[in-house]
C-alpha positions in Angstrom: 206.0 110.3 216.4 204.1 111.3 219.4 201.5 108.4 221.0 198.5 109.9 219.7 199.7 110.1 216.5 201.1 106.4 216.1 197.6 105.4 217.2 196.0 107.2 214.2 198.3 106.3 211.9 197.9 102.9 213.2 194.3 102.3 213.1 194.6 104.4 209.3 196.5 101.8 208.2 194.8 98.6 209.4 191.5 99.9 208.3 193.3 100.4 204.8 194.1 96.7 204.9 190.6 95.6 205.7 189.3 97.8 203.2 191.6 96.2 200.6 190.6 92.6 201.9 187.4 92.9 201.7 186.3 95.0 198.7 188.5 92.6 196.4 188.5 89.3 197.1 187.8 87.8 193.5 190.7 89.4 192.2 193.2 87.5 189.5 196.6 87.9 189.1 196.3 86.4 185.7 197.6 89.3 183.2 195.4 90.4 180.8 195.8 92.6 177.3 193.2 95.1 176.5 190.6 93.8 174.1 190.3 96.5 172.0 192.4 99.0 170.3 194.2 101.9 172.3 192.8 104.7 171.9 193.4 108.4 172.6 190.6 109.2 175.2 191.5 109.6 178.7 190.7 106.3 180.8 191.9 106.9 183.5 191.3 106.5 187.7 193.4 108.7 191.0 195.4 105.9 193.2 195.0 107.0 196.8 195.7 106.6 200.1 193.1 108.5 201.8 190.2 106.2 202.7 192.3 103.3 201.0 194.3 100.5 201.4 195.7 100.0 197.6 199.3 101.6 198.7 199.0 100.0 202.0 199.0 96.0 201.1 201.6 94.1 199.3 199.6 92.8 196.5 197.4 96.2 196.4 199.0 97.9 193.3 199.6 94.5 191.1 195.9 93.4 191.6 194.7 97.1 190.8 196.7 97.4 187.5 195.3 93.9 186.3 192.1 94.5 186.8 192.5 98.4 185.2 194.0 96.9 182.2 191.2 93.9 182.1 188.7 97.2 182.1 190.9 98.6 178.9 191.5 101.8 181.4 194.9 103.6 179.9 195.6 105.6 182.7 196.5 105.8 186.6 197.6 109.0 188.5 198.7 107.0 191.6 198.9 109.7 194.6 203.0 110.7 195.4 203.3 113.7 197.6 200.1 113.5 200.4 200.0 114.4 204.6 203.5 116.1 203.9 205.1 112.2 202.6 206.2 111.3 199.4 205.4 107.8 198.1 209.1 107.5 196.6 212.2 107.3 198.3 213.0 111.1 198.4 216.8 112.7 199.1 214.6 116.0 199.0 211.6 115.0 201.7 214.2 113.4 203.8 216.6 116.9 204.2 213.2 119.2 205.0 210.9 116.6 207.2 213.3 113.6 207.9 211.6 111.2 206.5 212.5 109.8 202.8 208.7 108.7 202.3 205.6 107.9 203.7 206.5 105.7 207.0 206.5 101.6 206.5 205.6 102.1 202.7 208.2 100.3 201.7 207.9 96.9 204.3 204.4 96.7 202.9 205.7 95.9 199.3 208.6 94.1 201.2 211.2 95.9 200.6 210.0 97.2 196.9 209.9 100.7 195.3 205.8 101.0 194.9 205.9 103.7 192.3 208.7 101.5 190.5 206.6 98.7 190.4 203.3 100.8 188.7 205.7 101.6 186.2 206.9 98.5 185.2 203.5 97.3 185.6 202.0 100.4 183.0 204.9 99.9 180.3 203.1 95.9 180.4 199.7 96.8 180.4 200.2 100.2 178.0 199.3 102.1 180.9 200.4 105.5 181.1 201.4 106.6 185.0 200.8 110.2 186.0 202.2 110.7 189.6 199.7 112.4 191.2 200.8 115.6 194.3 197.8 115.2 195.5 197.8 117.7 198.6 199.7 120.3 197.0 200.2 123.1 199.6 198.6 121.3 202.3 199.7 119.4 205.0 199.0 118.4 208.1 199.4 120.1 211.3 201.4 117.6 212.8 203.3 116.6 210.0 207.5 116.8 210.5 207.0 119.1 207.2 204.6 121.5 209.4 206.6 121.3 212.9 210.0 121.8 211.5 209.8 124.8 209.2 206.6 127.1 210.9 208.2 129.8 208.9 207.0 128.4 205.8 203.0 127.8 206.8 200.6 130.8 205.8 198.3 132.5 207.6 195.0 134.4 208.0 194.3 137.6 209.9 194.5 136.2 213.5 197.7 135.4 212.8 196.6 131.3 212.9 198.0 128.8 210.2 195.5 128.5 207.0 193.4 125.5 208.2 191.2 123.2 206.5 189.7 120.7 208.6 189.3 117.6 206.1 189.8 116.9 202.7 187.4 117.4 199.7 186.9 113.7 199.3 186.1 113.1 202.4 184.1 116.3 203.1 180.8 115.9 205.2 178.8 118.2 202.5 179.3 115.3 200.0 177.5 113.0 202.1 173.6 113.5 202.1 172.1 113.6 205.8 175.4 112.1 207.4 174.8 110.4 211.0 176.2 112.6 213.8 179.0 109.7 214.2 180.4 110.0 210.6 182.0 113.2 211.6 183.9 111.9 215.2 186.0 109.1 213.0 187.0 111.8 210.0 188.0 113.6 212.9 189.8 110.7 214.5 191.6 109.3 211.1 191.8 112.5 209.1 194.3 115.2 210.7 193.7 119.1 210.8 195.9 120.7 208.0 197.3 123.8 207.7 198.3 125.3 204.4 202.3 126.0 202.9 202.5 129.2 201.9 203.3 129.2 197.3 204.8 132.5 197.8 207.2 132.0 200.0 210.9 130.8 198.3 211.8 128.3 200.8 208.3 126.8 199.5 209.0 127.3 196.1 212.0 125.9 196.3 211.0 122.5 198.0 207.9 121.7 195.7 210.0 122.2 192.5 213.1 119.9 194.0 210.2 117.5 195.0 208.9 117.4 191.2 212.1 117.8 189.4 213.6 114.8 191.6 210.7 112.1 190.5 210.6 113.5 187.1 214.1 112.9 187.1 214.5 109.7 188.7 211.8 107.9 187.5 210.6 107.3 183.7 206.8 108.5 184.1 204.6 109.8 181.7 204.0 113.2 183.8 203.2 115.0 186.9 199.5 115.5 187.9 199.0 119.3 190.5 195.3 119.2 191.3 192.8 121.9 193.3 195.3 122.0 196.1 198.2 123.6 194.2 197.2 126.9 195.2 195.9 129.0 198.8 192.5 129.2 200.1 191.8 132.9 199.7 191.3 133.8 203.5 195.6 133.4 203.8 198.4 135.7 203.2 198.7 137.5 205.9 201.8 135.6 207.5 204.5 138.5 207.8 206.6 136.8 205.3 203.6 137.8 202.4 202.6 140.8 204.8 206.2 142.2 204.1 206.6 141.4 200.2 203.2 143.5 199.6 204.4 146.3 201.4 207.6 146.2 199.7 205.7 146.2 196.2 202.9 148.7 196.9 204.7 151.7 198.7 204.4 150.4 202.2 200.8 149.6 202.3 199.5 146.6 204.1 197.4 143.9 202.6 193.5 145.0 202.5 191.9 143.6 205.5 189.1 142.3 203.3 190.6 138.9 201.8 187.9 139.1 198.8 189.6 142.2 198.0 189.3 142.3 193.3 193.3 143.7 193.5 194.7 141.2 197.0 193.0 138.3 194.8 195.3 139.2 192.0 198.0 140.0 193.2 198.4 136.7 195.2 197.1 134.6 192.2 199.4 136.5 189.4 202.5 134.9 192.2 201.3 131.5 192.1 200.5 131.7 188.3 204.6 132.9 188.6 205.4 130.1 190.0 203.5 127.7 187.8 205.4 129.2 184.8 208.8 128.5 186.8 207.9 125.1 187.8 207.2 123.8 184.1 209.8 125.2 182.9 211.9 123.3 185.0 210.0 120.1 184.4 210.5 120.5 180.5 214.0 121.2 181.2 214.6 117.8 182.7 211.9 115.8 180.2 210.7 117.6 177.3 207.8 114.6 176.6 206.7 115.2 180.3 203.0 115.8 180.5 202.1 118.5 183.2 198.3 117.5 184.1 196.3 119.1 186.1 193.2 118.5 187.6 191.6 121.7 189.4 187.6 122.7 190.3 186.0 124.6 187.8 187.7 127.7 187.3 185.4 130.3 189.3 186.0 128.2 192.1 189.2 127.7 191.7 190.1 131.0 191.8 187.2 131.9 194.7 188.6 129.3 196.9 192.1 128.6 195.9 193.1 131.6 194.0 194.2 129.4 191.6 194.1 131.0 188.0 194.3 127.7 185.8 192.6 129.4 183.0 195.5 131.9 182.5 198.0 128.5 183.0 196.2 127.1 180.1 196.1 130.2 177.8 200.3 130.7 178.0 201.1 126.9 177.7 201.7 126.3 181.5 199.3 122.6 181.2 199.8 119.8 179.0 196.3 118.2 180.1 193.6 119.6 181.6 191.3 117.5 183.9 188.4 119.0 185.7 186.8 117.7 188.6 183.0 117.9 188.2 181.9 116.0 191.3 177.8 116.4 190.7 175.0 114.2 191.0 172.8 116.1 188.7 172.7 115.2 185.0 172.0 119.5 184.4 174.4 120.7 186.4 177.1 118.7 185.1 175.9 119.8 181.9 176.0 123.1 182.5 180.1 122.9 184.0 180.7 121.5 181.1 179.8 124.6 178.9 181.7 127.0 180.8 184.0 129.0 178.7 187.7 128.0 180.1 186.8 124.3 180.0 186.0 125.2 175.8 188.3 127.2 175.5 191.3 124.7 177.2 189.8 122.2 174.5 191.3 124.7 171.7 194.6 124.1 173.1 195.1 120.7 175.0 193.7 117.7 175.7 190.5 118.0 178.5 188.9 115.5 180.4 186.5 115.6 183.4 186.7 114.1 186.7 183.9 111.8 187.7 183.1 110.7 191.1 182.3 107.1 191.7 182.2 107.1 195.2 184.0 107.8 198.4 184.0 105.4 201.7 180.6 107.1 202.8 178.8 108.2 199.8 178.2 105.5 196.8 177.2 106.5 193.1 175.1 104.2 191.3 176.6 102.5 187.6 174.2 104.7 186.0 174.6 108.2 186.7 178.5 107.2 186.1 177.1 105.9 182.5 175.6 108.8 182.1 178.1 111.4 183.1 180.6 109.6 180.3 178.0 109.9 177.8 177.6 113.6 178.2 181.6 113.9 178.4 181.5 112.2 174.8 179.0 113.7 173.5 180.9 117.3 174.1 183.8 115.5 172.2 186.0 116.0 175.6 189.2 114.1 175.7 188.0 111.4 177.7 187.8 111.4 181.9 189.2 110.2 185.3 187.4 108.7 188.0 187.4 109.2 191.7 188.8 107.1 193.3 190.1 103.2 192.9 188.2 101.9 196.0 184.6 102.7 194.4 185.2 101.8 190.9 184.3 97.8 191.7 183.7 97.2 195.1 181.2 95.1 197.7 180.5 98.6 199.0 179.2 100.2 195.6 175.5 99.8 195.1 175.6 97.2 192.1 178.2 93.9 192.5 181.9 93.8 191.2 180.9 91.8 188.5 178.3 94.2 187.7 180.2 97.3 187.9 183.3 95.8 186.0 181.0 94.7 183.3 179.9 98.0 182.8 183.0 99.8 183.0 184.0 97.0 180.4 181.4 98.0 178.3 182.2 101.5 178.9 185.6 101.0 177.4 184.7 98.5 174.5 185.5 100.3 171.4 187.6 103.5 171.3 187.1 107.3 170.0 186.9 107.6 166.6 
């Protein structure tokens, strides 16, 4: 690990620490039993480690789960597979990168398996845990994953690696009016990532020996793939995909035009391939196994990511379906909500919606969260996930923690008929 890099990792990590410190000071270790009556709907909240310290502190994950299970929440997808690290000891990550999991993970929780613990944690509190591969194809630039197999990354015309600067969650759009200095520390904690490319069969290979191994090593209730298990539309043109569409179209190249109707589909029909392969395999190893995922709306999706989730859903490729709807107005998150593949998904599997409560530079006030839930109900969706742990309860949200646990309490009060 190169100086500059230590120093961002570094200062990542105690800034996760502080976070942790000082948005939950009140929290008990007392356990807790739901008050009220499991229930089917979807309760549930993404673990990170982006702009959080929950992963990073050794009483992080047992204070979170007590107070999730105090809030009658029934579901966690704690983050396993982000900034090219797994957050499990991996015989897999440690052959391709050299590292077994995400560095000092494991002297944080003094010497314990993290993921082990949520488990054993969620079997108490009737918790389901959904390990969450929460950056997909992407990884950083500088990551061993990137630096030791070049090969592998994808790539636009120029011939550059398939960047994106920063992720979703932390993206400058979401933030209304940011200062000019909100940009200079994403850009000093948040690394420049560059994309795997899903057609390639080294790739393949590594992703599905990544899932099989934790679905096979642990005893989780599923796998979550989100809006990153695809490629951003603008790559494809590394020779690697280059070669493999000449070899299928009579030597032709690739259109120059990346929006191209037929270079779209071709290039989404070989990750929807791969999808297919990659549950199989999972059911192989666990029949009971839920494969969630949690994607952008579909014409988005497919725009941006090329990612085709409402064929995955039609031919039985998803077990649950979990769309993010990050959206402040009350009528526009209506109107997601009445698209056609989110209604017709409900025909087939369970669907929920994604809800943001907040990231470290944007806060969402109790009520349009209230609200949002409402509208999910009222559409007789299969219940939700929020975004992320951090902002669910926190001195930086704009009500209290007592306020906003109270109201997530109530929230959660009496399950769906």
């Amino acid at each position: 690990m190169d100086e500059k890099t230590w120093i961002r990792w570094a200062y990542g990590v105690i800034l996760g620490v502080l976070i942790a410190w000082f948005l939950f000071p009140s929290l008990s270790l007392e356990a807790t039993k739901p008050q009220t009556p499991a229930s089917t709907e979807i309760r549930g909240v993404w673990l990170t480690n982006v702009a959080s310290g929950v992963l990073f502190t050794p009483w992080g994950v047992h204070l979170a789960m007590h107070q999730l299970a105090e809030q009658n929440f029934n579901t966690i997808y704690p983050v396993v597979w982000n900034r090219g690290n797994t957050f499990y000891e991996s015989a897999v990550a440690k052959r391709e990168t050299g590292r077994s999991q995400a560095p000092f993970l494991r002297l944080f929780h003094l010497g314990a398996d993290v993921l082990d613990e949520m488990i054993k944690l969620g079997d108490r509190h009737n918790i389901r845990i959904i390990p969450w591969f929460e950056y997909g194809f992407m990884t950083p630039r500088n990551s061993n994953l990137a630096k030791l197999h070049p090969q592998w990354l994808s790539a636009t015309q120029q011939g550059e690696p398939t960047q994106t600067e920063i992720p979703d969650e932390l993206n400058p759009a979401d933030i209304p009016n940011p200062p000019p200095s909100k940009q200079t520390w994403q850009q000093f904690f948040v690394p420049e990532n560059v994309w795997l490319n899903p057609l390639h069969p080294d790739v393949q290979d590594f992703i599905l020996e990544l899932i099989v191994e934790l679905v096979s090593h642990y005893n989780i209730d599923g796998i979550q793939l989100d809006d990153h298990f695809g490629m951003p539309v603008e790559s494809g043109y590394d020779s690697f995909t280059v070669q493999l569409y000449r070899q299928e179209h009579q030597g032709s190249p690739p259109p120059d035009n990346p929006f191209d109707a037929q270079w779209m589909r071709w290039r989404a029909d070989k990750i929807s391939s791969f999808m297919e392969t990659l549950y199989q395999a999972i059911k192989s190893v666990n029949p009971n196994c839920i494969v969630s995922l949690s994607p952008n709306s579909q014409d988005f999706a497919y725009r941006k990511y090329l990612q085709d989730w409402g064929t995955w859903v039609k031919r039985g490729w998803v077990d649950e379906l979990l769309v993010q709807i990050y959206r402040n107005d009350l009528n526009v998150f209506k109107t997601e909500l009445a698209q056609p593949t989110i209604q017709a998904a409900q025909e087939k599997i369970p669907v929920g919606i994604g809800i943001l409560t907040g990231t470290l530079g944007r806060s969402i006030p109790i009520q349009q969260i209230q609200e949002q839930v409402q509208v999910v109900r009222d559409r007789r969706l299969n219940g939700v996930s929020f975004f992320y742990w951090e902002t669910l309860w926190s001195y930086l949200t704009p009500e209290s923690p007592p306020e906003r646990r109270k109201a997530f309490r109530e929230l959660f009060s009496q399950p769906i008929p």
